[in-house]
C-alpha positions in Angstrom: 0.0 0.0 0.0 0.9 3.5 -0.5 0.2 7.0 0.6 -3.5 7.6 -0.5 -2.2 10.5 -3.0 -0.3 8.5 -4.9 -3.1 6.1 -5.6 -4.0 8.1 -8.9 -0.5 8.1 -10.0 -0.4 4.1 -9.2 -3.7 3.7 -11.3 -2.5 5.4 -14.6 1.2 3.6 -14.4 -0.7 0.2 -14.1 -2.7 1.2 -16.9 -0.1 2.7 -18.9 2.3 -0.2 -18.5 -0.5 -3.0 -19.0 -1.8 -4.3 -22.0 -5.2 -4.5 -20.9 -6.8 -4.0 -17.4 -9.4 -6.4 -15.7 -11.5 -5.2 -13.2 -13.1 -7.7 -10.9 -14.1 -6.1 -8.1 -15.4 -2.0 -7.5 -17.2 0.1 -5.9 -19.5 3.2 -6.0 -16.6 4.8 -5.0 -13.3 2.6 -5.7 -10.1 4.4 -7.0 -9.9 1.9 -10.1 -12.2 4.6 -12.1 -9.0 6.6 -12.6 -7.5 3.6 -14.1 -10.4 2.7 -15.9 -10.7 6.1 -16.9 -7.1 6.4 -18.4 -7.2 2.8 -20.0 -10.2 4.3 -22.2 -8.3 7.7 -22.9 -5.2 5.7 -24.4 -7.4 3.0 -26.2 -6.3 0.0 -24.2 -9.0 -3.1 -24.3 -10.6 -2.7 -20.9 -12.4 -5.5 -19.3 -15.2 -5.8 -16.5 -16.3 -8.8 -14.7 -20.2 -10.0 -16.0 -20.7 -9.5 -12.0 -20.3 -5.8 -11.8 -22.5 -5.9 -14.7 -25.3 -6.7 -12.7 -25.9 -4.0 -11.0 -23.5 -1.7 -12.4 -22.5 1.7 -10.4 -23.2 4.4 -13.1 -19.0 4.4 -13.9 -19.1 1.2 -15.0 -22.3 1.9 -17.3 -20.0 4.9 -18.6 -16.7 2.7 -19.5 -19.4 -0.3 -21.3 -20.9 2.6 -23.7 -17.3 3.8 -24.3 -15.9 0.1 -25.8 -15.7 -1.6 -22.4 -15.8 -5.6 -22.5 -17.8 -7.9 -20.4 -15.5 -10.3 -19.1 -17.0 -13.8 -18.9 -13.9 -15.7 -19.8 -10.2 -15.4 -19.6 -9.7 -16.2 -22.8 -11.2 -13.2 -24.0 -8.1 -11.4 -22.3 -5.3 -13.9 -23.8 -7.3 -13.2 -27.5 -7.2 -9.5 -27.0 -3.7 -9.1 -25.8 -2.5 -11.8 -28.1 -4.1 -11.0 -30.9 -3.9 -14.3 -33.7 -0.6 -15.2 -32.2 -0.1 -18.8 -31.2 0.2 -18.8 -27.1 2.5 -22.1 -27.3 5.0 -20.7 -29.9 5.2 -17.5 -27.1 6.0 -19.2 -24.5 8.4 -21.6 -25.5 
């Protein structure tokens, strides 16, 4: 953990240095809408868990009408990160 000013900083370096961010779990209120917010303004593939889709908190409405995904799978991650590339030629 950090000192709670730097958490906005911390938020756009993860999202900067990712190449896609996943959120599982947020609040109303949670500091990840900076992040979220940032990975939309830079175009990175942006990811939110079916669950928070459910009763979404208005920010997470936002980021789905912007090109938000709805994460039901893993896979969707590896596909967008990946792209067509084969996942066993990466890591070998």
């Amino acid at each position: 953990s950090g000192h709670p000013t730097y958490f906005l900083e911390r938020n756009r370096t993860m999202a900067a240095l990712a190449d896609a961010t996943v959120v599982i779990e947020a609040g109303a209120k949670s500091g990840v809408q900076s992040q979220v917010a940032f990975c939309m303004a830079v175009g990175k593939p942006l990811f939110i868990a079916k669950s928070l889709t459910e009763r979404p908190h208005p920010w997470i409405l936002k980021a789905l009408t912007q090109g938000a995904h709805i994460l039901t799978s893993a896979d969707q991650v590896v596909d967008s990160v990946l792209g067509n590339r084969d996942v066993k030629a990466i890591s070998a």
